[in-house]
N, C-alpha and C positions, 0 to 999 in steps of 0.2 A: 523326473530326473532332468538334469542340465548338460548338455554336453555341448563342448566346442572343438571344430572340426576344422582342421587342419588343411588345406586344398579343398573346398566344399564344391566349387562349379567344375571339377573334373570328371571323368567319366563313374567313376567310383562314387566322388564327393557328393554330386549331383543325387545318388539316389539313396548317401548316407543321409543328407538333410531331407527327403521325401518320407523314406521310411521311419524315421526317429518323430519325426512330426507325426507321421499317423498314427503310430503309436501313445501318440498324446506326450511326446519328452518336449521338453525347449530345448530348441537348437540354435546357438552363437556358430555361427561358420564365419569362417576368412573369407574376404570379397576384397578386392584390392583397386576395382574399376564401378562407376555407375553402373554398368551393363551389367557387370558380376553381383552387383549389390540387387536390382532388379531382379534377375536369376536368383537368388537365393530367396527373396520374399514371396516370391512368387511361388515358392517350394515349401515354402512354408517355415524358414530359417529368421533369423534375425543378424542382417550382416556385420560383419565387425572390422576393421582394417588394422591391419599390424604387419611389418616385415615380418617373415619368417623365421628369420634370422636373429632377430632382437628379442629377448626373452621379456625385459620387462617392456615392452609394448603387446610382446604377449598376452602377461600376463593382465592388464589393464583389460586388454579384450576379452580374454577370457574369463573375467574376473564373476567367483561365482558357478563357475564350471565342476561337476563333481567328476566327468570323465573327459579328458581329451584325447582328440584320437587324431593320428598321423597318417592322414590320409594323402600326404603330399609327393606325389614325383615327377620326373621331366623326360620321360622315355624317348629319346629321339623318335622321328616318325619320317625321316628323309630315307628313302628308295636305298641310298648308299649309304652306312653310316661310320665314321669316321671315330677313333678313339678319342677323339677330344670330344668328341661331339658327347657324350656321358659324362662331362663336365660337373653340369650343375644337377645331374641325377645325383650321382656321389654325393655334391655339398649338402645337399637336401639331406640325401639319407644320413649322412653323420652328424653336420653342423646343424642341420634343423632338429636332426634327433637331437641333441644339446640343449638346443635353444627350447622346442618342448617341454622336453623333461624339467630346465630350471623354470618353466613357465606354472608345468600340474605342482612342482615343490612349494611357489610361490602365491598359487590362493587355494593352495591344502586341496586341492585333486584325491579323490580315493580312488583313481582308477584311470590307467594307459596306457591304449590301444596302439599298438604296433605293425602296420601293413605289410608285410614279407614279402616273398618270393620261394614259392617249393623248390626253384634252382638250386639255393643255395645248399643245401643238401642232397643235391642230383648225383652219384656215383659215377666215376668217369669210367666204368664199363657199362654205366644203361643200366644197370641193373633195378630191383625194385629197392625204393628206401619208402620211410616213412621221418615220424616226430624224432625218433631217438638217434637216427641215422645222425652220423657227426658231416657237418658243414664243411664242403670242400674246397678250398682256394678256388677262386676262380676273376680275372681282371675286372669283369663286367657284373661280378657277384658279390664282388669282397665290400661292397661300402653298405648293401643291405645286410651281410653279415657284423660288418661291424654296429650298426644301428638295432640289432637283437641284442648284439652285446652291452651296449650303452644301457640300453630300457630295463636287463636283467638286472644289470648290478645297478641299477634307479633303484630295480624289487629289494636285492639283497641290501640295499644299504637303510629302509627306511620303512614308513608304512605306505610309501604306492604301493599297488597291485598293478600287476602291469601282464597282460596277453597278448600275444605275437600270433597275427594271423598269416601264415603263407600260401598267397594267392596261387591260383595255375596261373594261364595266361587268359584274362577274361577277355569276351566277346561281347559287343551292343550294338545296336544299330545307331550310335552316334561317337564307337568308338574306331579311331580315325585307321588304325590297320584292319580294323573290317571292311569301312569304304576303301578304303584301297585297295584287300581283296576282293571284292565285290568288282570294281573300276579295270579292276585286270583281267577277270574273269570274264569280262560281256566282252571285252578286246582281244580276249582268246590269247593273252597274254603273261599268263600267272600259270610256270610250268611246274611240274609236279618230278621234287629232285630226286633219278635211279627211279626205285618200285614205288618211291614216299611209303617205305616201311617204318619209318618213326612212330614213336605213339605218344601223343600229348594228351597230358590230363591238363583240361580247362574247363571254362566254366563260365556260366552268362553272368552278365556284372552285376544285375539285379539278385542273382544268390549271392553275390560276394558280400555285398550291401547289408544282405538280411544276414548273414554269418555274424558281421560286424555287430549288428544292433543285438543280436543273440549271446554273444558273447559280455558287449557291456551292460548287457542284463543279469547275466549268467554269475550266480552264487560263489561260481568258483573262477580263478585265473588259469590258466593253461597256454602251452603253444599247440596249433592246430594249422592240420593241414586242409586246404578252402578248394577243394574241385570237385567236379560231377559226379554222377556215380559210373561212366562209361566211358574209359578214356580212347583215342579214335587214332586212327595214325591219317600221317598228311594227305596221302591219299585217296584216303575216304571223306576226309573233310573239304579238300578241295573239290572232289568229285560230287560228293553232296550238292557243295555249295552253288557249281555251275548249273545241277540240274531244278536245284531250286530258282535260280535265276532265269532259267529256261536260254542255256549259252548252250555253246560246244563243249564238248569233255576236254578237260587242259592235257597238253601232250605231255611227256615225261623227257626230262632233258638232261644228260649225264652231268653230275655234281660240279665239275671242271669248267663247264659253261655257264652256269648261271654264277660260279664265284666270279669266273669275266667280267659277268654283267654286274652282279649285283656285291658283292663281296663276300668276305668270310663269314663277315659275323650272320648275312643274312643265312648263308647255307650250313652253317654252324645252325643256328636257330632250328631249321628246317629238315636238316636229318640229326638231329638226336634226342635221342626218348627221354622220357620225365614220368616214369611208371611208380605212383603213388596211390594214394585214396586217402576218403574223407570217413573212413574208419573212427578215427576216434573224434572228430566234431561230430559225427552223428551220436554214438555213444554217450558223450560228454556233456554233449548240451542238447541234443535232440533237436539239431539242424537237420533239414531235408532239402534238396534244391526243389525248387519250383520247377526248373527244367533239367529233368534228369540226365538227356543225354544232348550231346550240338543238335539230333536231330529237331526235336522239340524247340531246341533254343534257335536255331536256324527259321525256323517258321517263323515263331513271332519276329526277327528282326528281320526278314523279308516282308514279311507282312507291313512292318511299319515303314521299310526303304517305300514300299509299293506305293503308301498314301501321299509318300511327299513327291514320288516321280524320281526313283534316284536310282540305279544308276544310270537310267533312260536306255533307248535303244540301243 
């Protein structure tokens, strides 16, 4: 099979073009720099360059492709983040959805992959939701909601097939708010907001990865929800994390002060639950993660911090 991949040298991207290759598929991935075109051959990809935004430069690079998959976002990664600063996440999600979609219509694609967020169907009591659960407004939510929308009515209008995976919030050892958790942690600096009774469902990026290549394999199209099987609340994860680091246990800091510090959205982020499961991707397609729970998934990515020397004393 042929696939071209949308964002490939991202955290995600990176191990869409590793896994698709072993599998024996050819991979066209987006590379927009030497360094990114290096990175992707070296992975086993065949680079291709095209704005994101330009559908027929897309579709040139894609051309030949039977599934494309949107693996493209811009997650701010600044300490503080700022509403603008979600700027070009949005464009992404909507205009690049766009620009995609007329790219898979353009060299007859039978199949695309849509990367979500389980947020966007998060109940604003915490409560548990799943696939069926209806998608709730939200400022920081609504352009990957509108980019489900674009991909479904791509389905209803035509013969794409089109699957919507939504992510938890994945974890690797090269993605950049782990190092920064990690960088906080040995600084005794990454506080733990009230009890850190939240409870996140997420998930190592290397399941996300295989979810994806599972699905554009997969007989059938579906939306699916993509996290662990053990979802952890903040508390446990950070405390984890520092004893895995061999740090001090982070202190706990009432809500009010770290918004001081760091703002809403961070403390927003940080106490509120996301209680789902990967119920029916297991069912459905007979995914299983590699790493069952952060414990598991914590090891290996300390394990690999440790060979390169990071986050040192």
């Amino acid at each position: 099979m042929k696939v071209f991949i949308a964002r490939a040298t991202g955290v995600l991207g990176r191990r869409l073009v590793r896994q698709f290759h072993e599998r024996g598929d050819e991979v066209l991935a987006l590379a927009r720099s030497p360094e990114r075109e290096a990175l992707v051959q070296s992975l086993g990809g065949e680079p291709r360059q095209a704005d994101l935004f330009d559908a027929p430069a897309l579709a040139r690079a894609a051309e030949g492709a039977e599934v494309v998959i949107h693996a493209a976002t811009a997650i701010p990664t600044t300490p503080q983040v700022k509403a603008e600063d979600w700027a070009l996440n949005d464009r992404i999600r909507r205009d690049g959805t766009r620009a995609l979609l007329e790219c898979a219509r353009k060299i007859g694609a039978r199949r695309f992959l849509f990367q979500s967020i389980v947020w966007v169907a998060r109940p604003k009591d915490q409560s548990e939701f799943d696939e069926t659960s209806p998608c709730v407004p939200h400022p920081l939510y609504d352009s990957a909601t509108d980019g489900e929308r674009l991909a479904q009515e791509a389905a209803a209008g035509g013969s794409l097939e089109v699957s919507i995976l939504r992510c938890g919030s994945f974890y690797a050892a090269d993605a950049a708010h782990a190092r920064t958790f990690a960088e906080l942690v040995k600084k005794h600096k990454l506080p733990i907001p009230g009890k850190g009774e939240a409870v996140w469902a997420i998930l190592h990026a290397d399941d996300a990865a295989a979810a994806h290549v599972a699905a554009a394999h997969a007989p059938r199209t579906g939306l699916w929800h993509v996290v662990d099987d053990a979802p952890v609340t903040v508390g446990e994860f950070f405390n984890e994390l520092a004893v895995k680091l061999e740090a001090g246990p982070p202190m706990h800091l009432a809500e009010w002060m770290i918004r001081m510090a760091a703002g809403a959205t961070v403390v927003e982020f940080l106490t509120t639950s996301t209680r789902t499961s990967n119920r029916r991707l297991r069912s459905e397609l007979g995914w299983t993660p590699r790493y069952p729970s952060f414990r598991e998934g914590l090891d290996q990515v300390v394990s690999a911090w440790r060979a390169e020397g990071f986050p040192g004393e």
